[in-house]
N, C-alpha and C positions, 0 to 999 in steps of 0.2 A: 504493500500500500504506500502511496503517497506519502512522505513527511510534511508536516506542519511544527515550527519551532515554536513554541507559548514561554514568554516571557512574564511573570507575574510577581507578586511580592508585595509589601507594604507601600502606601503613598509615601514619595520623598526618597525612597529605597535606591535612584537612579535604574530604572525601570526603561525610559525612554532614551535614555543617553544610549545604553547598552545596547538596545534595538535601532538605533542608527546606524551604531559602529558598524555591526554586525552585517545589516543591512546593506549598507554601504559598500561593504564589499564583497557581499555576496549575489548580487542580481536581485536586492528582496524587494518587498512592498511590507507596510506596516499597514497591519489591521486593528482597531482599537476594539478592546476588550474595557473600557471605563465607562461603565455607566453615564456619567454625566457628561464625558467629554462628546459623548454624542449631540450634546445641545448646542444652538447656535450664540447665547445668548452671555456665555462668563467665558469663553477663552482662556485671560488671563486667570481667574480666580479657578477654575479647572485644569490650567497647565495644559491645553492643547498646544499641538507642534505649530511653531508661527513658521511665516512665509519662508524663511530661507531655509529652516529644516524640512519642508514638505518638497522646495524647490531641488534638493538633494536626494532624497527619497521618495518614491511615492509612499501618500498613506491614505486609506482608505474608514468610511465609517468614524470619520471626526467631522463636529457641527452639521450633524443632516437632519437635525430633528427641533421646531419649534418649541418655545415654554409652554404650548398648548397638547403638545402630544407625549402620552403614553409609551414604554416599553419595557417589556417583561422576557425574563433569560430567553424564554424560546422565542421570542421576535427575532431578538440580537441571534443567536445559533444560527437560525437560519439564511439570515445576513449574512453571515461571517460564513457562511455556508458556500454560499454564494461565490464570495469575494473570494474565497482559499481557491474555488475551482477555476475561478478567472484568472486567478496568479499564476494558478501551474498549467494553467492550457497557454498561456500566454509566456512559459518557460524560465517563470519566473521565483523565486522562493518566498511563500509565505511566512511573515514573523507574526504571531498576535498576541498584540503587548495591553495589559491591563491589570487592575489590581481587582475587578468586581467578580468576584469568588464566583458568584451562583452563576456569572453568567457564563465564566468561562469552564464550569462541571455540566452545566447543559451541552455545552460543545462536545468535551473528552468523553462524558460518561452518556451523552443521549439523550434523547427531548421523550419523554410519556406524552400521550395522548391529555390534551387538554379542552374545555371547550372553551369557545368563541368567547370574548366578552358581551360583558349587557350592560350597553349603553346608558338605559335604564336603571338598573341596578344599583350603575356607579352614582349616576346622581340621587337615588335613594342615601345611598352609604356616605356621601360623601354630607349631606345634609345632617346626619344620623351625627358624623366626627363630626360639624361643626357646635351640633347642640350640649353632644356628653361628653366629648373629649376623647383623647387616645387611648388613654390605659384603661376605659370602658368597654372601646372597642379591641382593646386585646383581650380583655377579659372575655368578651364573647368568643372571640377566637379562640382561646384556652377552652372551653364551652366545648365549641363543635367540633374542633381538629385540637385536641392537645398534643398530637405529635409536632403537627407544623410547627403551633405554638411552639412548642420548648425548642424548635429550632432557630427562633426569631428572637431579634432584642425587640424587647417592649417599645422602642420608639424606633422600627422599621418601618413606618407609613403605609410605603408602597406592596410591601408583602403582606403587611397584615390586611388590606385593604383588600388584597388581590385575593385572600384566604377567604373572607366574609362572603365576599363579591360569587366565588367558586361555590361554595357552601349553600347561600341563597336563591340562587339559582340553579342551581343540579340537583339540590336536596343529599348530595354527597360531597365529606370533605374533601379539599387540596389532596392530603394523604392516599386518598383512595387512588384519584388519577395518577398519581406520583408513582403508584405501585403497579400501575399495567407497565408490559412489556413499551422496550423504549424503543424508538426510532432511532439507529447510531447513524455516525457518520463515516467515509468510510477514508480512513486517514490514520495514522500511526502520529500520535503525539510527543513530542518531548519538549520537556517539561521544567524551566530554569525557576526557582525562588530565587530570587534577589534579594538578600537582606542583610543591611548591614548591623553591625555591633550597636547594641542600643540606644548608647549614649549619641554615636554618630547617629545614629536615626534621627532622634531627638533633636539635637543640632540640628540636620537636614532639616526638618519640619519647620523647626522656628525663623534660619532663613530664608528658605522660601516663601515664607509668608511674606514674612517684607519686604522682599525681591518682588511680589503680586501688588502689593499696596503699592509700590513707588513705579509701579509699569502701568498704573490706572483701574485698580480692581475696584476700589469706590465709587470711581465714575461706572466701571460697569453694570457693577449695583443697584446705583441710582438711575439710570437709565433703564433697563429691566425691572423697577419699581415704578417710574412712569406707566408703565405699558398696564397697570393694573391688572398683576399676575397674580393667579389666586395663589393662597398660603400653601394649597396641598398641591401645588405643580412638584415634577419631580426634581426640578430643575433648583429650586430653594434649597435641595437638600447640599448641594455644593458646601465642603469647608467653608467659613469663613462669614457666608450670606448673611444668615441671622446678624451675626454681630457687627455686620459693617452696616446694615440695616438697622438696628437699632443706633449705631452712630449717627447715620444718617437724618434719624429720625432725633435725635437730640437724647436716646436712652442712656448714652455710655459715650464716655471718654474717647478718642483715637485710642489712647494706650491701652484704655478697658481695652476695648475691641478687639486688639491686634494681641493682645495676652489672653482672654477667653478664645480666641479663634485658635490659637497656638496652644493652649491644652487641650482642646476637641482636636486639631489634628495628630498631637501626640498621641492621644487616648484611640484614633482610630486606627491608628498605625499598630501601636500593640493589640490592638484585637485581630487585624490584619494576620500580622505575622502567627498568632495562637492559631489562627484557622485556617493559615498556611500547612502548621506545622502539621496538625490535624489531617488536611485532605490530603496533601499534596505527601505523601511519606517517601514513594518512589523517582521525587524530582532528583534533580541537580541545585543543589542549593551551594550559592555563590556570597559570604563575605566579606564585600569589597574593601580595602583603605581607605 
């Protein structure tokens, strides 16, 4: 079968550096495996590859998706589906570089049968989160699917939502469709963690944050806040938004901001790398100085 090289690891980890090099000299093309980096709308505050790195490389499945649209690991799989058969028909080497776990185990391990969304539904639910809050709607979730639950942090939005959403309309939970035989793909994976020494992590995290803020990540903010985005886009969930948003809005200091933004992305990086350590046991786990 076919190789496909997956680059993954913690935000900050040097994730993207690594799959250029790589790239670079190997005929590749980069596919994003980042959830949010799929949006058109934070660039900076998401770390998408700018013009002169994309001019170098190609890369594929970065900023194609509105703050108005939806996407769930098998959307993405099947994209990347997509995209991996265009690269090698095209003679080219797939890299698919990203840190968003679920999306890239739907790829390796295989998409279950799921159904359709309901349109309907979601604006049901999503009226439901505005009136009672999150942790009532995970509480439901723990209710109908405790497996998914205990799979989920309590403030995962988009999956607990997408759990309800599954459950209320099929009359069976997530779990159940998760459990039918899976559709693979057909590609031989390998499989690099990138992760550096913690303290470096750490470091890495704090300055990129403010390498973002001094490249214009508040104006991007604030401009994707005109556009009167709702709160439950997926696109909000980006490091740092919240807090440069409440700057914005006059809730918190610049330095508040850019220090509560920088222990949420430290604090997501080590959950990162723990569920690295977890899935991924038969990678290549890389390190770096």
């Amino acid at each position: 079968m076919d190789r496909v090289v997956v680059i993954t690891g913690p935000t900050s980890g040097g994730k993207s550096a690594l799959a250029l090099d790589m790239a670079l000299k190997d005929n590749g093309v980069i596919i994003n495996a980042d959830a949010l980096q799929l949006y058109k709308d934070l660039p900076i505050l998401t770390a998408c590859p700018n013009e002169h790195e994309k001019e170098m490389v190609p890369h594929r499945l970065y900023e194609i998706l509105d703050h108005t649209e939806q996407c769930t690991a098998g959307i993405w799989a099947n994209l990347a589906a997509k995209e991996i058969e265009t690269v090698l028909h095209n003679g080219q080497k797939p890299y698919v570089v990203g840190g968003s776990g679920f999306y890239l185990m739907a790829l390796i391990q295989g998409l279950s049968e799921m159904p359709d969304a309901d349109p309907e539904m979601r604006v049901k639910l999503k009226d439901d989160l505005q009136i009672y809050g999150l942790d009532y709607m995970y509480k439901q979730l723990e209710w109908y699917d405790p497996i998914v639950a205990a799979k989920l942090h309590p403030h995962d939005q988009q999956r607990i939502m997408r759990g309800l959403e599954v459950y209320q309309t099929t009359l069976k939970p997530l779990s159940y469709w998760q459990s039918l035989p899976k559709k693979t793909f057909p590609y031989t994976f390998d499989v690099t963690v990138l992760c550096p020494e913690r303290e470096k992590l750490y470091q890495n995290c704090n300055t990129r944050f403010l390498k973002m803020v001094d490249m214009g990540a508040i104006d991007e903010v604030n401009n994707l806040m005109q556009q009167n985005i709702a709160e439950t886009a997926s696109v909000t969930q980006a490091l740092g938004y919240k807090e440069l948003k409440l700057y914005i809005e006059g809730g918190l200091m610049l330095g508040e901001a850019i220090e509560l933004a920088q222990i949420k992305t430290r604090q997501f990086a080590k959950r990162q790398t723990t569920w690295c350590r977890h899935q991924f046991t038969n990678a290549h786990w890389i390190e770096p100085m």
